[in-house]
C-alpha positions in Angstrom: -5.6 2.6 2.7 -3.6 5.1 4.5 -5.9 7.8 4.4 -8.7 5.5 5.9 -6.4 3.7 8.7 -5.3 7.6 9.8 -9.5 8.1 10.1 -9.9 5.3 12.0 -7.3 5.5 14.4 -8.6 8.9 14.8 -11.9 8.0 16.0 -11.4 4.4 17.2 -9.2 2.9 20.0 -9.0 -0.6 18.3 -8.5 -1.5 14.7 -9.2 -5.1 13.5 -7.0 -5.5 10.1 -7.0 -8.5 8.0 -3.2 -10.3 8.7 -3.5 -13.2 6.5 -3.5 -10.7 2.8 -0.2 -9.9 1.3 1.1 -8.2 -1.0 3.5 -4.6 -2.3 1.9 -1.7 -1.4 2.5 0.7 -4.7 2.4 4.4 -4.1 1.4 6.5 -7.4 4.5 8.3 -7.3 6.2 5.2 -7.8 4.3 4.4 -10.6 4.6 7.7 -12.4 8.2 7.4 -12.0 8.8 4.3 -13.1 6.7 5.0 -16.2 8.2 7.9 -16.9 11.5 5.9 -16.8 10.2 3.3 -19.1 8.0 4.8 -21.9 10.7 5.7 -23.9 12.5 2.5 -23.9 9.6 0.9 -24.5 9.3 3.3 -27.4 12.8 3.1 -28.7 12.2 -0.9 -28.9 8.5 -0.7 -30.7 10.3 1.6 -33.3 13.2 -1.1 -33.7 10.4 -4.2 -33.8 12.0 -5.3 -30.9 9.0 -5.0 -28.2 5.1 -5.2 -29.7 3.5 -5.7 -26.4 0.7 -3.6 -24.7 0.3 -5.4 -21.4 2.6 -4.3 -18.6 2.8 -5.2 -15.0 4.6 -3.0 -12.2 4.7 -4.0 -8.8 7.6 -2.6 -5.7 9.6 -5.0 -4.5 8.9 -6.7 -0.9 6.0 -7.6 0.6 3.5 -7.2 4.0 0.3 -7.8 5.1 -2.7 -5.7 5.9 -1.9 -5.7 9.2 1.9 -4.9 9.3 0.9 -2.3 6.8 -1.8 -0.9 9.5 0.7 -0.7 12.0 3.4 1.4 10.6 1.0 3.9 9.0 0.1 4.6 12.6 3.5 4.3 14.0 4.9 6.5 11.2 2.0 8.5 12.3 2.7 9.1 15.7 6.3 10.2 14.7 5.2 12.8 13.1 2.5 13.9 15.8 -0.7 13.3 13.6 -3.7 13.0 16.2 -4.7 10.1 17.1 -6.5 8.2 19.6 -4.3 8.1 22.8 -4.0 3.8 22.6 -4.8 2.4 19.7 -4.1 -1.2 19.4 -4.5 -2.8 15.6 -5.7 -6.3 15.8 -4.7 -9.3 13.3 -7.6 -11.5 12.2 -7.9 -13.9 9.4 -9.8 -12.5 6.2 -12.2 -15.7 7.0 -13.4 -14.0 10.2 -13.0 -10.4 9.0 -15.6 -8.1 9.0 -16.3 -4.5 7.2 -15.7 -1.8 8.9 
């Protein structure tokens, strides 16, 4: 999502991002860590008969939507002087009314 919201802003002056989705953005380094973290507890505890289970779930904590999400890529962005459109104005609209872009 960042990657393609950086492309965007590069070529377009106005972004229309979805404002009614939320949820925890998870980076992959977030995940590796946290599994690196767990695997051998979870080991530990299969050895014991304590944990059998193969289904995890990880998430961050917090949530945003699209849209706040949109905007701070492209502030965080500009901060560090990535190029960028000279306006570019990100637009909340209902998934209902959203279109592909």
């Amino acid at each position: 999502f960042p990657v393609t919201i950086l492309a965007l802003a590069s070529e377009r002056e106005e972004l229309n991002i979805v404002g009614d989705q939320i949820g925890a953005p998870t980076s992959a380094r977030f995940i590796a860590d946290a599994t690196a973290y767990i695997l051998p507890q979870i080991q530990q505890a299969r050895n014991a008969k304590v944990f059998m289970s193969n289904i995890f779930n990880l998430t961050n904590s917090g949530e945003t939507s699209w849209f706040e999400f949109a905007k701070k890529i492209v502030e965080l962005a500009r901060l560090q002087d990535v190029e960028l459109k000279n306006r570019v104005i990100i637009l909340s609209q209902n998934l209902k009314s959203a279109k592909n872009f």
